[in-house]
Each structure stands twice: as structure tokens, then as C-alpha cells.
N, C-alpha and C positions, 0 to 999 in steps of 0.2 A: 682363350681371351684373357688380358690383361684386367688387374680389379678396375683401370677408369675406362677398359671397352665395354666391359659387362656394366657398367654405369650408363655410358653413352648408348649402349644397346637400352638401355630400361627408357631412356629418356625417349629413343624414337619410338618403340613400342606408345608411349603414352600418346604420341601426334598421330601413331598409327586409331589407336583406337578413338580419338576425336575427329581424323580428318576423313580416314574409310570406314570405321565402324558406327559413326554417327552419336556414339555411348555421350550420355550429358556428361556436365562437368563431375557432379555427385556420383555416377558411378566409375568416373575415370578417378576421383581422390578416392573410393572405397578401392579398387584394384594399384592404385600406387602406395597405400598402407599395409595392404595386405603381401604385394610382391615386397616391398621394402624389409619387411618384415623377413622376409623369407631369406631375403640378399644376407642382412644382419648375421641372421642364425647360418648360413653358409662361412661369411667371413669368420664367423667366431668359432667355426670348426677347421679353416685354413682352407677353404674350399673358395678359388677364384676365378673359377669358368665352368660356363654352364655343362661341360661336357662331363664334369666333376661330380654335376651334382646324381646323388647316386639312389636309387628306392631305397636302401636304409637309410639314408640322412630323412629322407623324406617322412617315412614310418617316424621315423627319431623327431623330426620336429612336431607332427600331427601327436606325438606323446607330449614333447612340452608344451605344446596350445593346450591341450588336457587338462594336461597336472597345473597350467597358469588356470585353469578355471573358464576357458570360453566354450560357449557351448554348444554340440553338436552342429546345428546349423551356421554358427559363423566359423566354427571349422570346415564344412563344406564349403562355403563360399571363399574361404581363403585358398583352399585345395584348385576350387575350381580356376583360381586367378592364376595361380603357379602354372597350372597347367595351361592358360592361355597364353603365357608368356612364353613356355618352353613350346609351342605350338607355332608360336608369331618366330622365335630362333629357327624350329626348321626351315618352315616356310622361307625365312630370309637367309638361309643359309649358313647362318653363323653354327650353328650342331647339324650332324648328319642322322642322329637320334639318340630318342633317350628313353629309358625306361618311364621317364613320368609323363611322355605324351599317353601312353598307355593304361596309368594308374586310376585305378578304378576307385574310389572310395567308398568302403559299406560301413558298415557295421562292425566287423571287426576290426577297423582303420580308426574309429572313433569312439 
């Protein structure tokens, strides 16, 4: 995917999760801060499709949400949003898979 497909992907994700998932508006703007976030940190490694995005980058960002000072639990909830996004990609078929539908996040992640 091109960097304004994986935009255009984020965008229907979000009507996804308003229009089938029912999610209020408040937590559809807490998962478009948090994938946003994610996207950023992707582009600012030259990474611009999601087939790219790889469990090291992933480990690697879960470290600078660390060392930025957010804490355990809002790094879980951002983790969890990645992962509903690479989730909502298979399902619609834009990736065939990826290691972070998989990724598990403990303790030693955070």
C-alpha cells in the first residue's frame, strides 16, 4: 500500500468501528490518536505499508512510548489499538498477515 492507501485505509477503519462496532465517538478519537501515532512513528522509519510494519519496529516503538514517559497501561491500550487495526487489514484483505495480529503484550513488552 501506498502512504495515501494506508491513510485511506485508517480512515474507513474508523467508519468501520462507528458504523459495525457501535464504539462511541470517545473511544473512536482515543484509537485514531493512538493508531495515528503508530502511522507517524512508521513513516518516520520509511515504513509505508502495513505489510512493512514488522515486530521489531513494533518492540521499537512500545520502547519509545516508555522512554516518552507513558505508562504501562496506556501503552497497553495503544498496543491493543494497533492491533485492532492490523486485524480490521486482514480481515479486509489489504495484508495476508502479520506478526502483530499475534503480538501478545506482557511485561517484558512494557
Amino acid at each position: 500500500m501506498k502512504e495515501s492507501e494506508l491513510d485511506s485505509v485508517f480512515k474507513d477503519f474508523l467508519v468501520y468501528l462507528e458504523k459495525e462496532k457501535f464504539f462511541s465517538q470517545h473511544t473512536i478519537a482515543a484509537y485514531q490518536r493512538d493508531i495515528q501515532r503508530f502511522l507517524l512513528f512508521l513513516k518516520s522509519k520509511n515504513v509505508y505499508s502495513a505489510k512493512s510494519a514488522s515486530y521489531e519496529l513494533l518492540i521499537e516503538y512500545i520502547r519509545v512510548l516508555r522512554e516518552s514517559g507513558y505508562a504501562n497501561v496506556s501503552v497497553v491500550r495503544m498496543v491493543n489499538a494497533i492491533r485492532s487495526f492490523f486485524r480490521f487489514l486482514y480481515f479486509e484483505e489489504y495484508i495476508e498477515d502479520s506478526i502483530i495480529l499475534d503480538f501478545q503484550i506482557g511485561r517484558a513488552h512494557v
